[in-house]
C-alpha positions in Angstrom: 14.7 8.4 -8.3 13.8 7.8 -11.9 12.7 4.5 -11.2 10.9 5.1 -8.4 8.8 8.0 -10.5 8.3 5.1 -13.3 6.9 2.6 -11.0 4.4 5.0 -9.2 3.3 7.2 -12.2 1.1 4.4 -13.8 -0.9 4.0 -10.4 -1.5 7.7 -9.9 -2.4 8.5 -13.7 -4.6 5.0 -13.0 -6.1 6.8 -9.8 -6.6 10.5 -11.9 -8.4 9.1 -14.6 -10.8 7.2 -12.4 -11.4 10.1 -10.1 -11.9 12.2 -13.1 -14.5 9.5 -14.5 -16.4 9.3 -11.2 -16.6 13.5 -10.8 -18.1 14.0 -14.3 -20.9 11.3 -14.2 -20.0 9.5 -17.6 -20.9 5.9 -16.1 -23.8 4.6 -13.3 -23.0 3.5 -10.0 -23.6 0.1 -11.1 -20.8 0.1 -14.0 -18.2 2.1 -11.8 -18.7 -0.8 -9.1 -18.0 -3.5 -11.2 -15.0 -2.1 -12.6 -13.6 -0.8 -9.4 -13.4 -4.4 -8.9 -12.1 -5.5 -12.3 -9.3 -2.6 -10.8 -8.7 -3.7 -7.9 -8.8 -7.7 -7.7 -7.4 -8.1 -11.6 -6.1 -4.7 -13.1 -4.2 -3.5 -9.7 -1.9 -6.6 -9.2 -1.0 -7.1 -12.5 0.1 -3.7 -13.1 2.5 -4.3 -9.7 3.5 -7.7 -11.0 4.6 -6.4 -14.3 7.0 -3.4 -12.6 8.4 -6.2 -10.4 8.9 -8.4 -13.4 11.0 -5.4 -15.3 12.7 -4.1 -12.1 16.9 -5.2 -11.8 16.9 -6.8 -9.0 20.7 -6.6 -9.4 20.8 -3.6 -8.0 19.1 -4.3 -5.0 20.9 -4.6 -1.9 19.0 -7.1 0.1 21.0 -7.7 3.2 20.9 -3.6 4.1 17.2 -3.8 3.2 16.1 -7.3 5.3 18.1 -5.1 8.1 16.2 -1.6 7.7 12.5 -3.6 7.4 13.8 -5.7 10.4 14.9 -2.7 12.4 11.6 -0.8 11.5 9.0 -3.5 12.7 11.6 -4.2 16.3 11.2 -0.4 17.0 7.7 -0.5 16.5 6.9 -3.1 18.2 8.9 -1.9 21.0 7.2 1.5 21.0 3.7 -0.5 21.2 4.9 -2.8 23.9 6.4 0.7 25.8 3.3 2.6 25.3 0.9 -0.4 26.5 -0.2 0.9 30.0 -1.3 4.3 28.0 -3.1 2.6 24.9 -5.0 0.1 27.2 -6.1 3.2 29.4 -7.3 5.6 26.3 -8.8 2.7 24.2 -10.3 0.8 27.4 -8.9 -2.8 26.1 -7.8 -5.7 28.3 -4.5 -7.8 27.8 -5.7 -10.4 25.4 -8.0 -7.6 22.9 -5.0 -5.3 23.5 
Protein backbone atom coordinates (compact mmCIF):
# COMPACT_ATOMS: atom_id res chain seq x y z
CA UNK A 1 0.00 0.00 0.00
CA UNK A 2 3.00 2.24 0.71
CA UNK A 3 3.92 2.17 -2.75
CA UNK A 4 0.94 2.64 -4.21
CA UNK A 5 0.45 6.04 -1.81
CA UNK A 6 4.22 7.00 -3.21
CA UNK A 7 3.36 6.76 -6.81
CA UNK A 8 0.04 8.68 -6.62
CA UNK A 9 0.87 11.40 -4.01
CA UNK A 10 3.15 13.44 -6.54
CA UNK A 11 0.10 13.63 -9.12
CA UNK A 12 -2.40 14.76 -6.56
CA UNK A 13 -0.06 17.32 -4.72
CA UNK A 14 0.65 18.19 -8.70
CA UNK A 15 -3.22 18.51 -9.20
CA UNK A 16 -3.74 20.71 -5.55
CA UNK A 17 -1.23 23.13 -6.33
CA UNK A 18 -2.59 23.82 -9.71
CA UNK A 19 -6.12 24.01 -8.65
CA UNK A 20 -5.00 26.27 -5.84
CA UNK A 21 -3.01 28.47 -8.47
CA UNK A 22 -6.08 28.71 -10.91
CA UNK A 23 -8.76 29.63 -7.70
CA UNK A 24 -6.62 32.50 -6.42
CA UNK A 25 -5.88 34.39 -9.82
CA UNK A 26 -1.98 34.62 -9.50
CA UNK A 27 -1.44 33.98 -13.36
CA UNK A 28 -3.73 35.02 -16.83
CA UNK A 29 -5.52 32.67 -18.77
CA UNK A 30 -2.99 32.94 -21.27
CA UNK A 31 0.05 31.68 -18.91
CA UNK A 32 -2.13 28.88 -17.15
CA UNK A 33 -2.81 27.54 -20.80
CA UNK A 34 0.51 27.24 -21.82
CA UNK A 35 1.60 25.59 -18.86
CA UNK A 36 -1.25 23.28 -18.58
CA UNK A 37 0.35 22.02 -21.69
CA UNK A 38 3.98 22.14 -20.57
CA UNK A 39 1.96 19.71 -17.71
CA UNK A 40 0.37 17.67 -19.62
CA UNK A 41 2.33 16.80 -22.93
CA UNK A 42 6.02 17.19 -21.02
CA UNK A 43 5.70 17.37 -17.10
CA UNK A 44 2.83 14.51 -16.74
CA UNK A 45 4.73 11.59 -18.58
CA UNK A 46 7.86 12.18 -17.22
CA UNK A 47 6.78 12.20 -13.73
CA UNK A 48 4.99 8.50 -14.65
CA UNK A 49 8.14 7.43 -16.52
CA UNK A 50 10.35 8.13 -13.58
CA UNK A 51 7.98 6.05 -10.88
CA UNK A 52 8.11 3.26 -13.54
CA UNK A 53 11.81 3.60 -13.81
CA UNK A 54 12.26 3.27 -9.74
CA UNK A 55 9.34 0.65 -9.31
CA UNK A 56 10.79 -3.38 -8.58
CA UNK A 57 9.52 -4.98 -11.08
CA UNK A 58 10.59 -8.07 -9.21
CA UNK A 59 7.87 -8.05 -7.31
CA UNK A 60 5.46 -8.01 -9.86
CA UNK A 61 3.60 -11.02 -10.72
CA UNK A 62 2.87 -10.75 -14.33
CA UNK A 63 1.22 -14.04 -15.26
CA UNK A 64 -1.73 -13.36 -12.43
CA UNK A 65 -1.86 -9.79 -13.69
CA UNK A 66 -1.90 -10.52 -17.86
CA UNK A 67 -4.85 -13.04 -16.43
CA UNK A 68 -6.89 -10.44 -14.26
CA UNK A 69 -6.52 -7.49 -17.26
CA UNK A 70 -7.46 -10.31 -19.70
CA UNK A 71 -10.36 -11.44 -17.63
CA UNK A 72 -11.54 -7.82 -17.09
CA UNK A 73 -11.63 -6.64 -20.84
CA UNK A 74 -13.47 -10.59 -21.87
CA UNK A 75 -16.18 -9.75 -19.26
CA UNK A 76 -16.70 -6.46 -20.62
CA UNK A 77 -16.83 -7.10 -23.78
CA UNK A 78 -19.22 -9.78 -23.14
CA UNK A 79 -21.43 -7.55 -21.05
CA UNK A 80 -21.42 -4.93 -24.19
CA UNK A 81 -22.01 -7.68 -26.69
CA UNK A 82 -25.05 -9.08 -24.06
CA UNK A 83 -26.55 -5.70 -23.63
CA UNK A 84 -26.41 -4.82 -27.46
CA UNK A 85 -30.22 -5.02 -28.38
CA UNK A 86 -30.81 -2.45 -25.26
CA UNK A 87 -27.83 0.02 -26.11
CA UNK A 88 -28.78 0.18 -29.89
CA UNK A 89 -32.44 0.85 -28.72
CA UNK A 90 -31.68 3.76 -25.95
CA UNK A 91 -28.70 5.36 -28.02
CA UNK A 92 -30.66 4.84 -31.54
CA UNK A 93 -27.26 3.42 -33.26
CA UNK A 94 -27.17 0.89 -36.11
CA UNK A 95 -24.79 -2.27 -36.23
CA UNK A 96 -21.72 -0.75 -37.82
CA UNK A 97 -21.90 2.96 -35.49
CA UNK A 98 -22.86 0.56 -32.65
Amino acid sequence: MPDVINALLPVFLTIAVGYGLVRTDLISEGVWSAIEHICYYLLFPVLIVITLIRTDLQRVPFVALGGVLLAGVLTMCALILALRPVLMDRLGLSGPTF
